[in-house]
C-alpha positions as CSV (number, residue, x, y, z in Angstrom):
1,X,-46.6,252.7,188.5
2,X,-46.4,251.1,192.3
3,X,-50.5,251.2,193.0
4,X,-52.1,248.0,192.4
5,X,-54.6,247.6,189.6
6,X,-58.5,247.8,190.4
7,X,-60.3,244.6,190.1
8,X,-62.0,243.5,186.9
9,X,-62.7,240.7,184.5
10,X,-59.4,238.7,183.8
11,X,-57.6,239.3,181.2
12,X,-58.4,237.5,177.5
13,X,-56.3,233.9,177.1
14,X,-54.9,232.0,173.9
15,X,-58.5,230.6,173.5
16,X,-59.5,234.1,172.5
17,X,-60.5,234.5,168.7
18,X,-59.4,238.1,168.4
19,X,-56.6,238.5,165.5
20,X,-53.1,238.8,165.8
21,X,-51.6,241.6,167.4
22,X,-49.3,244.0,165.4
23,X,-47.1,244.3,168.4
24,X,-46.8,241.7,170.8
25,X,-44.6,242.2,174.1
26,X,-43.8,238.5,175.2
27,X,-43.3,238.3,179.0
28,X,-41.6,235.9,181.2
29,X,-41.5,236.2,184.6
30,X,-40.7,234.4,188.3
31,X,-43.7,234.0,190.9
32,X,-44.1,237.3,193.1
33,X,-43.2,239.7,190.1
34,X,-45.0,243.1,190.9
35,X,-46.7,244.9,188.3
36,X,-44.6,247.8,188.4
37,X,-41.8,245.7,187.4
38,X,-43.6,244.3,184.7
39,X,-44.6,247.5,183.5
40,X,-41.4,249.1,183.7
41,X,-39.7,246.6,181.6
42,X,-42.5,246.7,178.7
43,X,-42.3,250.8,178.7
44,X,-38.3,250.1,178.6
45,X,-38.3,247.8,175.5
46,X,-41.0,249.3,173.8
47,X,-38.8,252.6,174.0
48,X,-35.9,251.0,172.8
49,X,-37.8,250.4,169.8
50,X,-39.0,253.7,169.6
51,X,-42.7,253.0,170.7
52,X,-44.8,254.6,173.7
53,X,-46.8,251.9,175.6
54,X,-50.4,252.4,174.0
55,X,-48.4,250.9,170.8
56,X,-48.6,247.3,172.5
57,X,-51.9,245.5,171.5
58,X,-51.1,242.4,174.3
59,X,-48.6,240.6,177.1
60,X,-48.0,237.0,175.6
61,X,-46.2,234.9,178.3
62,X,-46.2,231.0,179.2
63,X,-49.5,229.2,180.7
64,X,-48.0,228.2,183.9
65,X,-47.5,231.8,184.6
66,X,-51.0,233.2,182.6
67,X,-52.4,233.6,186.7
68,X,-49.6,235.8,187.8
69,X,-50.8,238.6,189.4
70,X,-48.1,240.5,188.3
71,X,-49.1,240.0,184.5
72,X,-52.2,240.1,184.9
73,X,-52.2,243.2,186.5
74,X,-50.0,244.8,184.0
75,X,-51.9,243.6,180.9
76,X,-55.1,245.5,183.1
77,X,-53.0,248.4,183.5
78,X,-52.3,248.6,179.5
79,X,-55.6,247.7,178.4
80,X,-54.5,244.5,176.5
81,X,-55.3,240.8,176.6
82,X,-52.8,238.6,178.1
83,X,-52.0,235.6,176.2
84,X,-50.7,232.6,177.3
85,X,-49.5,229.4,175.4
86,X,-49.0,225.6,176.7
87,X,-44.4,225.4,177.1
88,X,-44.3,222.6,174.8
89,X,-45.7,225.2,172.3
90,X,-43.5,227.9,172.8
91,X,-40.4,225.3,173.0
92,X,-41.0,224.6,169.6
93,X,-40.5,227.8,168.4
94,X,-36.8,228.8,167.7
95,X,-35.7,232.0,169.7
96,X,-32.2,233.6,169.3
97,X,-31.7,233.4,173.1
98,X,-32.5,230.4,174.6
99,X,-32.3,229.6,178.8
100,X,-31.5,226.4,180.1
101,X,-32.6,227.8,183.3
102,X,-36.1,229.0,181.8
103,X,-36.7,225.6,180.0
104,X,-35.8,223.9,183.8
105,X,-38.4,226.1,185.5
106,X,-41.2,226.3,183.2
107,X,-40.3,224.0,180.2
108,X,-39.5,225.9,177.3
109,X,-36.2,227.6,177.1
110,X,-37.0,231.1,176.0
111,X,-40.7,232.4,177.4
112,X,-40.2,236.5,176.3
113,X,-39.0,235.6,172.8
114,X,-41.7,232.3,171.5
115,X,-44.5,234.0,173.5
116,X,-44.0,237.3,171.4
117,X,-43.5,235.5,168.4
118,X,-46.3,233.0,168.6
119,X,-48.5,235.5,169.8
120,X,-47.8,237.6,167.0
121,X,-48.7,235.2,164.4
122,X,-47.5,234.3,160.9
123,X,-44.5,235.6,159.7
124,X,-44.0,237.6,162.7
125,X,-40.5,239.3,162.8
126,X,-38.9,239.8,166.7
127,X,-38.0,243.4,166.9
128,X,-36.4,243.6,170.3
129,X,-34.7,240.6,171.7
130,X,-35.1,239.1,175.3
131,X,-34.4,242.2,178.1
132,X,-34.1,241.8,181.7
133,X,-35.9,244.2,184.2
134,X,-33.8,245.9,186.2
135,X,-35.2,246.6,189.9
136,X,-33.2,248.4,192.0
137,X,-31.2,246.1,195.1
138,X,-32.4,242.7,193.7
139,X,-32.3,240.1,190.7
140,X,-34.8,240.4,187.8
141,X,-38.2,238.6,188.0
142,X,-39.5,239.7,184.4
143,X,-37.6,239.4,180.8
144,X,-39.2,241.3,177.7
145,X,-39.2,240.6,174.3
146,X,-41.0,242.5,171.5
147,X,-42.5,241.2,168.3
148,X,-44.3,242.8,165.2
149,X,-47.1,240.8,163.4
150,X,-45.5,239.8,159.6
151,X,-47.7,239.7,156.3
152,X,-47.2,236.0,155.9
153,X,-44.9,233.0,156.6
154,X,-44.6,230.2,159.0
155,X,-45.8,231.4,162.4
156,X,-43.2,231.9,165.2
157,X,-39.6,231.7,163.2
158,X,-38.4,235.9,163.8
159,X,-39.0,235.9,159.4
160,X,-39.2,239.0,157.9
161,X,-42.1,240.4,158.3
162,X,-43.1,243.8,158.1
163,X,-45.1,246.9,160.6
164,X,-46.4,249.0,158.1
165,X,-47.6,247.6,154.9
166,X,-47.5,249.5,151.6
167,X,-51.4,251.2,151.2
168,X,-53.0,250.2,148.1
169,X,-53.2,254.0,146.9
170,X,-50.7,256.5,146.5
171,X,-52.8,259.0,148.6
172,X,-54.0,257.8,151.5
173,X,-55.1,259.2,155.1
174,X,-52.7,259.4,157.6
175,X,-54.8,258.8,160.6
176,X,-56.0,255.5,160.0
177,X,-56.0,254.6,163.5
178,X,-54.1,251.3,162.8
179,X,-51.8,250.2,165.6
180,X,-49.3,249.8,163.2
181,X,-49.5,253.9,162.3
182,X,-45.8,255.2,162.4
183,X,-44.7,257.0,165.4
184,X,-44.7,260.6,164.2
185,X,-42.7,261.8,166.8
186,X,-39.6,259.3,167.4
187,X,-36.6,261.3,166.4
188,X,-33.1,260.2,165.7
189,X,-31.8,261.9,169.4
190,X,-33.9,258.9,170.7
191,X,-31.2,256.5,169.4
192,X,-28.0,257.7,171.2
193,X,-29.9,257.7,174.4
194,X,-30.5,254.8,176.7
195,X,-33.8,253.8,177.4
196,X,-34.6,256.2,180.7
197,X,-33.4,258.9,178.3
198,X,-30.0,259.3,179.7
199,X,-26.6,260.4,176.8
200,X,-24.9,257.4,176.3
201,X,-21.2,257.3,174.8
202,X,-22.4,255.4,171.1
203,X,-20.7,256.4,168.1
204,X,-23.6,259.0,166.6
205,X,-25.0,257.9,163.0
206,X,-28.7,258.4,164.1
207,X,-28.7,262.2,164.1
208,X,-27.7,264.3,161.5
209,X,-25.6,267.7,163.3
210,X,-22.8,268.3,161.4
211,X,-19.8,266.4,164.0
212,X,-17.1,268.9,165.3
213,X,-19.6,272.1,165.8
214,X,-20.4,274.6,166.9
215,X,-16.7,275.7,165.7
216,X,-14.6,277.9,168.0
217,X,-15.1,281.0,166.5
218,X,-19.8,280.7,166.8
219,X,-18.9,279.4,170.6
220,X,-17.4,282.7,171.3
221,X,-20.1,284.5,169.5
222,X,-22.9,283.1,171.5
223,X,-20.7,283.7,174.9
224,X,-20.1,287.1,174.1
225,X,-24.3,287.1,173.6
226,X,-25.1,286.2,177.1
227,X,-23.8,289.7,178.3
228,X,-26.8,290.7,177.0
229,X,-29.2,288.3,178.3
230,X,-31.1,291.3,180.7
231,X,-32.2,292.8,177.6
232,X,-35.7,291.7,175.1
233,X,-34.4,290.2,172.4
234,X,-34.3,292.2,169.0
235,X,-34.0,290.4,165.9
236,X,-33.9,293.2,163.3
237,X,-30.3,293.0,162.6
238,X,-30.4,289.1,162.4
239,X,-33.1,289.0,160.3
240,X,-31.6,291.6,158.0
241,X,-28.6,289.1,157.8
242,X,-30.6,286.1,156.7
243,X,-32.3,288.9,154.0
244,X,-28.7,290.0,152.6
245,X,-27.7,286.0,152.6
246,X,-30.7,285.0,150.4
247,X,-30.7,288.3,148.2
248,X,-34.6,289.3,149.6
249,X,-36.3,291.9,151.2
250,X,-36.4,291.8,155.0
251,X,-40.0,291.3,154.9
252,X,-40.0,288.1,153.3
253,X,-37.4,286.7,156.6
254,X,-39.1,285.2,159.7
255,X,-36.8,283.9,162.6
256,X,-38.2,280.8,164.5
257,X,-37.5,278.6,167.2
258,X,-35.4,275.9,165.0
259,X,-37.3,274.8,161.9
260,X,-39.2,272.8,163.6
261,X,-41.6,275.4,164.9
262,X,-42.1,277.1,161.5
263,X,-44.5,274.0,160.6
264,X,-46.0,274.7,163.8
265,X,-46.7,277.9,162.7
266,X,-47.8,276.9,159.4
267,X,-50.3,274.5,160.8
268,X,-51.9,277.1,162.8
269,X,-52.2,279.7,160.7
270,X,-51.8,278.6,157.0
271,X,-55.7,277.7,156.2
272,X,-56.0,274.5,154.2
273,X,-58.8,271.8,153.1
274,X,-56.9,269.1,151.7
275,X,-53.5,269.3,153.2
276,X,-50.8,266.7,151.8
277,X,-47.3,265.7,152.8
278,X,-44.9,263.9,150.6
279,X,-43.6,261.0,152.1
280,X,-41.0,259.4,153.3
281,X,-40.2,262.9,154.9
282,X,-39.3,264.3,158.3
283,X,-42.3,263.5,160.1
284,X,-43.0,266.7,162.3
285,X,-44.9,268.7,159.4
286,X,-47.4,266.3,159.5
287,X,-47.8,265.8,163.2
288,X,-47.8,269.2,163.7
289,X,-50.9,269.3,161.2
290,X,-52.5,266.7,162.8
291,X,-52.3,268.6,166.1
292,X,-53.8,271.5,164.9
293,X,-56.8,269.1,163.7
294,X,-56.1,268.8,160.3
295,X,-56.4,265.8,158.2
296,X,-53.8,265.1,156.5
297,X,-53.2,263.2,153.4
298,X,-50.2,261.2,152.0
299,X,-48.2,261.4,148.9
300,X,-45.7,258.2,149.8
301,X,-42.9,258.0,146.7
302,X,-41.9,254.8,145.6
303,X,-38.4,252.7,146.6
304,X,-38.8,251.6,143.0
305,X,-38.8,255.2,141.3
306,X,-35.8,256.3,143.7
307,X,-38.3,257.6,145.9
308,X,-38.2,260.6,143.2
309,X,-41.4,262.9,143.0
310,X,-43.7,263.5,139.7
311,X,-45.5,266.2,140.8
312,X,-48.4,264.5,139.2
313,X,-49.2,262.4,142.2
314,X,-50.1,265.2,144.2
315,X,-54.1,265.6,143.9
316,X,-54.8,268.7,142.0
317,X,-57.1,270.1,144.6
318,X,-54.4,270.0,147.6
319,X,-54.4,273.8,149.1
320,X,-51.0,272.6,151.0
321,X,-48.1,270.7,150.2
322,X,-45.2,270.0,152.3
323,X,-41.9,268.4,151.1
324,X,-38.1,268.1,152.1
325,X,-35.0,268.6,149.3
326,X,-33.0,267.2,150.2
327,X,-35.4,264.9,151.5
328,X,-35.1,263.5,155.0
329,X,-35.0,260.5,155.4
330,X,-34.3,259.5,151.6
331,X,-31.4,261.8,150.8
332,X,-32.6,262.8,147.5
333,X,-32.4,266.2,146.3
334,X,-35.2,266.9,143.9
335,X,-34.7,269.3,140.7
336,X,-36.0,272.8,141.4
337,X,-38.0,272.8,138.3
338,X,-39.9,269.9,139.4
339,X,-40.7,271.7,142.7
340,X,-41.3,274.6,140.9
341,X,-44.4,272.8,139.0
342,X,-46.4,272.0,142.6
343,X,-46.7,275.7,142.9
344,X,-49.9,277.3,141.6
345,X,-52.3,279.9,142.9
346,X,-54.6,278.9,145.8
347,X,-52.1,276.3,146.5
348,X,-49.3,276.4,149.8
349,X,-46.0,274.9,148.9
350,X,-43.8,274.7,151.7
351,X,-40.3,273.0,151.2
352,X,-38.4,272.1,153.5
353,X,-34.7,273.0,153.2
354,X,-33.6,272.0,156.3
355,X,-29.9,270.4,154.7
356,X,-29.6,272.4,151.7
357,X,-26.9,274.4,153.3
358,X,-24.9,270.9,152.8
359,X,-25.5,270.1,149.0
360,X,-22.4,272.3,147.3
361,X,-24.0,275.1,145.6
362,X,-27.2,274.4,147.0
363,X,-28.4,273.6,143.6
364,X,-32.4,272.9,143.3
365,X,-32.5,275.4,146.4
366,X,-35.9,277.5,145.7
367,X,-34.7,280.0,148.7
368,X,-34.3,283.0,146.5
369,X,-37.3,282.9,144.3
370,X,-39.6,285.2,145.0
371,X,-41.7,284.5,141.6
372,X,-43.5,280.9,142.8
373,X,-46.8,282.0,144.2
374,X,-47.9,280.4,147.9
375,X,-44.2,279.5,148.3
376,X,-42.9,278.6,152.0
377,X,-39.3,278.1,152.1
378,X,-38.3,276.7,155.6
379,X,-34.3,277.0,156.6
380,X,-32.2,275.3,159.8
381,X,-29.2,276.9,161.1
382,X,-28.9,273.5,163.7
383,X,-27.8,271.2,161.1
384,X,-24.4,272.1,159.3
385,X,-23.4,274.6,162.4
386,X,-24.8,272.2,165.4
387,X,-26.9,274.3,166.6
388,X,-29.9,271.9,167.9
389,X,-29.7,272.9,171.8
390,X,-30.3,276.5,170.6
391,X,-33.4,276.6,167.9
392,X,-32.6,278.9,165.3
393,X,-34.4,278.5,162.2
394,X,-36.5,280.7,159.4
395,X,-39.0,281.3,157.0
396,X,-38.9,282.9,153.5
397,X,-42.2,283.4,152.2
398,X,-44.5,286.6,150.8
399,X,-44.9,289.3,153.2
400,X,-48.4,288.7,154.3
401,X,-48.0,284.6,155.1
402,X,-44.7,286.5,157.0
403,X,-47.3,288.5,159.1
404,X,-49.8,285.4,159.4
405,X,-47.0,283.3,160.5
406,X,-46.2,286.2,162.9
407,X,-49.5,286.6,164.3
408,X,-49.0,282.9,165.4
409,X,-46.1,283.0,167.3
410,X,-45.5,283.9,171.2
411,X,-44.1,287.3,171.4
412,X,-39.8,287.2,171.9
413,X,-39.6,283.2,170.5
414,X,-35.9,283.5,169.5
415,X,-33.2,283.9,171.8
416,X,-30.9,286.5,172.0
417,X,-27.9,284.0,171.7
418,X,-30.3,282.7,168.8
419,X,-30.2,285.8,167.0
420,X,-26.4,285.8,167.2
421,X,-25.7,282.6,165.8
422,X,-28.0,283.8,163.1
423,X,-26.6,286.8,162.4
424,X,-23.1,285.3,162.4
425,X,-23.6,282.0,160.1
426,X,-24.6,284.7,157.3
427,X,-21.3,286.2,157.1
428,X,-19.0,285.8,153.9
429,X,-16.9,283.7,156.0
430,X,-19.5,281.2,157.8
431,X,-20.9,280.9,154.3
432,X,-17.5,279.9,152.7
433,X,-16.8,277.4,156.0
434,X,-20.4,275.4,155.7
435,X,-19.7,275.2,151.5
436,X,-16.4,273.5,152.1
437,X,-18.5,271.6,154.5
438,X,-20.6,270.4,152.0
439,X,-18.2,269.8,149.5
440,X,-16.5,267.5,152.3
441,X,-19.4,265.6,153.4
442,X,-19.7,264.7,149.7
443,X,-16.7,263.2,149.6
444,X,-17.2,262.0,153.4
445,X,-20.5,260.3,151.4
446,X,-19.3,258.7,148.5
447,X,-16.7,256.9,150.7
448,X,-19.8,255.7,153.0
449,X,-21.9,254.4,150.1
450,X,-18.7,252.9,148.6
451,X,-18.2,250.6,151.5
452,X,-21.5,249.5,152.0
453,X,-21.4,248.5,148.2
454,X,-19.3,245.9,149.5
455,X,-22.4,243.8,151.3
456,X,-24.3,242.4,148.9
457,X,-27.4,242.3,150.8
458,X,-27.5,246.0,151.6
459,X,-29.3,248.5,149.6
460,X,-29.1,252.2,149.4
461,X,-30.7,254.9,147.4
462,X,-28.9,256.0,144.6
463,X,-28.3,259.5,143.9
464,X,-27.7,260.7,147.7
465,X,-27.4,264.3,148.2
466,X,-27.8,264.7,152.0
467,X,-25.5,264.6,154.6
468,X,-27.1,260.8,155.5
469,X,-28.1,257.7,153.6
470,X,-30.9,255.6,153.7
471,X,-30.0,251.8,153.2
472,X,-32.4,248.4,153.2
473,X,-31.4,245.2,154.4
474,X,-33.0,241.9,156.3
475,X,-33.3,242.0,160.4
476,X,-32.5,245.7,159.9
477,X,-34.2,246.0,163.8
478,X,-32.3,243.5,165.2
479,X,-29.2,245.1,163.2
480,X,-29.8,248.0,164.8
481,X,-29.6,246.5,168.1
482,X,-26.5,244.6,168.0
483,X,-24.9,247.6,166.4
484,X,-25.9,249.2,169.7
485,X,-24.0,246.4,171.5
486,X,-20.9,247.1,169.3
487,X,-21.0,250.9,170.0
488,X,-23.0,252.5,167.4
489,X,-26.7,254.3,167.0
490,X,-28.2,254.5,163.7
491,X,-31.3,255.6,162.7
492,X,-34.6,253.1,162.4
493,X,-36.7,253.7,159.1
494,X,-39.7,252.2,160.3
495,X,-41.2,255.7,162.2
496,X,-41.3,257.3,158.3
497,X,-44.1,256.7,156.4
498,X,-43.4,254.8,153.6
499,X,-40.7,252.6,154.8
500,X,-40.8,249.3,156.9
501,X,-38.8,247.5,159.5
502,X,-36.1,246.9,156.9
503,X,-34.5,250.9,156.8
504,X,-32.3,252.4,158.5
505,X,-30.5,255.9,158.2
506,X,-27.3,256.4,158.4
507,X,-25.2,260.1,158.9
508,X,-22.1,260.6,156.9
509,X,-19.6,261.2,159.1
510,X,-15.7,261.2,158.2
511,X,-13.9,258.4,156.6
512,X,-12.2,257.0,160.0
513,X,-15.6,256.4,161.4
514,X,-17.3,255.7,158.6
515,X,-14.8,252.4,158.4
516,X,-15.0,251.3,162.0
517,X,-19.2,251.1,161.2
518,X,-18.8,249.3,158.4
519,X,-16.1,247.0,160.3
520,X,-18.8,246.6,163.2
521,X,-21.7,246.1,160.5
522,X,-19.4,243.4,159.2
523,X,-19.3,241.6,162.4
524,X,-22.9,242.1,162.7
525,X,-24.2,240.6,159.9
526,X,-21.6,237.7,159.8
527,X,-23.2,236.6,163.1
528,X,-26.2,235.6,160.9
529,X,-30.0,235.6,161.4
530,X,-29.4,234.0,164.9
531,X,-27.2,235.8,166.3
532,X,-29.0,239.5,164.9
533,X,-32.6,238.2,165.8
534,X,-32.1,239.8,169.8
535,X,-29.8,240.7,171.9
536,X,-30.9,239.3,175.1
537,X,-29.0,237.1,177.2
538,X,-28.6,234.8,180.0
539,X,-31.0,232.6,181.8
540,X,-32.8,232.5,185.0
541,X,-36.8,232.0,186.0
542,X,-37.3,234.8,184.8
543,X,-37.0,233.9,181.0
């Protein structure tokens, strides 16, 4: 990111008639900047919203700096317009983080944040406050902010707008193309990570491992394993375990890689028109489709029904359907028998019981049926026993999609220290630990929704069953942010399909940490819109 950009036709101004931008990165910056800064700091805040840098559709930044090499050269480098306003414009914009030093240098006391805003247009909402660049050996020459075109509104004022609108159909095609398309493949291990992808030491309520695990007694399983690592991993006697555990014949088990892989899997080898996924949902099935060049279609369930599925809007003639229960992000478990409907000959139903293991009794499970035809039941051994640095997952399905699924996958894909953990968490006595498990995160959950009953202006689905909750509320983004500053990573609701930039997922965790969140939420919200809106800082020329 050091070369400097080949010459071309300068970059598009204010005067340009194109429309708003669905993400604007506003840009301030001191004379001299170098494009690599520049760019470094955009990549940076974009990641901490959970965006790569394609997502930007232009640099908005003051008119006395719209000749800047620096940002010029960047917005080249991206591919964008760079926009530029008169100060006395962007002064009259509010902005959470306002510079006396900026307003001294170039007259208007927050560049990054008005820029973005105005830029962004009416009723845009400011995702990521004002950020600093942070070269190595010297001050910072740029500050970042990023903002997401709203629906509607006064222009400029951080209101609540939102990315992804609600389609006008229940069924729609996923890729649109739009720049406001969900990223499919921002996870919730992005969260507790700072943005160059380094562990940081936040209180975890983005991902949703079990806390406390691996326990003792699977850590000395595993250890004793790796005595056996010179050896080609054999997973007959593992996959006999997970058999016995679900009452099935052996040739109805596949071992993968984690769960994750199995849609991989699927994708390749599972043939299928007019797949669908049911949305909001744990987004890898369908990027996994998508990469095997399907085109996927989307079932999105409603906020308004309890984001609860009728099997009825699923189109008739979908050949492959996939959907969670308990369903990731939403929480909701959905009744066996209404699963049990979606399956029909000709048809693929895969369902995703990747936290069934933590519902107590692991009612509505459809693990052990073996009388639904084209039934995939997918499994995750990462979740409840914290297992997610190891990949262990499985199939249950017919014999022959067991030997299509096969035929798809690299020749030794689970570990032997996989195949151990497997073979162990199917035990009488790993089973008896991960139900009292669940029958604790219940209780761990009811506290959870309990105490964010107490905020009138937060929402959560009713009916949780999952060992996380999926709650609504204004500013959620910046939220999220200032949580960051007061310790804790949750989980942003806007990469689902289906949601907007007013979700966010939170993991159960035990009753001690659950109320220092809700103390820190607290604190958060009593801040107010002004004080939520970014989390930037400070002043400088650079603003």
């Amino acid at each position: 990111m050091t070369a400097e950009p080949a010459a071309g036709p300068p970059p598009a101004t204010a005067d340009d008639t194109a429309p708003p931008p669905a993400l604007v990165a506003g840009v301030g910056a001191s004379r001299g900047v170098p494009v690599a800064e520049v760019l470094d700091l955009v990549a940076a805040t974009l990641a901490r919203a959970g965006y790569a840098s394609r997502a930007v559709t232009a640099l908005a930044t003051v008119a006395a700096r719209a000749a800047e090499p620096g940002l010029v050269g960047a917005a080249r480098r991206l591919g964008v317009p760079l926009r530029s306003y008169p100060a006395e414009a962007l002064a009259a914009v509010p902005v959470p983080a306002p510079s006396d030093a900026a307003r001294a240098a170039v007259g208007t006391p927050s560049v990054a944040e008005a820029a973005a805003l105005l830029a962004a247009g009416p009723g845009a909402e400011l995702l990521i406050g004002k950020r600093k660049s942070a070269p190595s050996g010297r001050a910072a020459r740029a500050t970042c902010a990023l903002a997401a075109a709203g629906t509607g509104g006064t222009g400029g004022t951080g209101g609540t707008g939102t990315i992804f609108p609600a389609p006008a159909t229940d069924s729609i095609p996923a890729a649109t193309g739009l720049p406001h398309e969900p990223d499919l493949r921002h996870h919730g291990d992005a969260e507790v990570r700072g943005a160059d992808g380094t562990p940081t030491d936040l209180t975890d309520l983005a991902v949703n491992v079990r806390t406390g695990t691996p326990p003792a007694w699977l850590k000395a399983v595993i250890a004793a394993s790796l005595d056996g690592l010179a050896a080609y991993p054999d997973g007959r006697t593992a996959r006999r375990a997970v058999a016995d555990r679900h009452g099935l014949p052996v040739d109805r088990v596949l071992l993968t890689s984690g769960a994750a892989e199995a849609f991989v899997l699927i994708a390749r080898a599972v043939p299928a028109r007019r797949p669908v996924v049911v949305h909001p949902q744990f987004t890898e099935p369908e990027a996994a489709l998508r990469d095997a060049g399907h085109t996927v279609e989307r079932v999105l369930l409603d906020e308004r029904d309890g984001f609860r599925l009728d099997p009825a809007a699923v189109p008739e003639d979908a050949d492959l359907v996939i959907v969670g229960n308990p369903t990731n992000p939403t929480s909701v478990l959905h009744p066996a028998a209404t699963l049990a409907q979606l399956a029909r000959p000709g048809r693929t139903l895969v369902v995703d019981e990747a936290f069934m293991d933590a519902v107590p009794g692991e009612r509505a499970s459809l693990a052990g049926r073996t009388d639904l035809p084209g039934l995939i039941v997918l499994r995750s051994l990462t979740k409840t026993w914290g297992l997610a640095g190891l990949r262990i997952g499985y199939v249950l399905a017919a014999p022959g999609t067991v030997t299509e699924l096969t035929r798809a996958q690299p020749l030794w894909p689970v570990s032997s220290p996989a195949l151990a953990a497997a073979e162990a968490c199917c035990t009488p006595a790993a089973l008896a630990e991960a139900a009292a498990a669940a029958g604790q995160i219940a209780a761990d959950r009811a506290h959870l929704l309990s105490r964010l009953a107490e905020f009138t202006g937060i929402h959560a689905v009713p009916a949780a069953e999952g060992p996380f909750v999926l709650i609504r509320l204004a500013h959620a983004a910046a939220v999220r942010e200032e949580l960051r500053t007061r310790g804790f990573a949750v989980r942003r609701g806007d990469t689902f399909p289906g949601l907007g930039p007013d979700w966010l997922r939170l993991a159960v965790r035990d009753r001690t940490t659950t109320d220092r969140f809700v103390a820190a939420l607290a604190g958060v919200l009593a801040g107010g819109a002004a004080e939520v809106s970014g989390s930037g800082r400070g002043g400088g020329p650079a603003d």
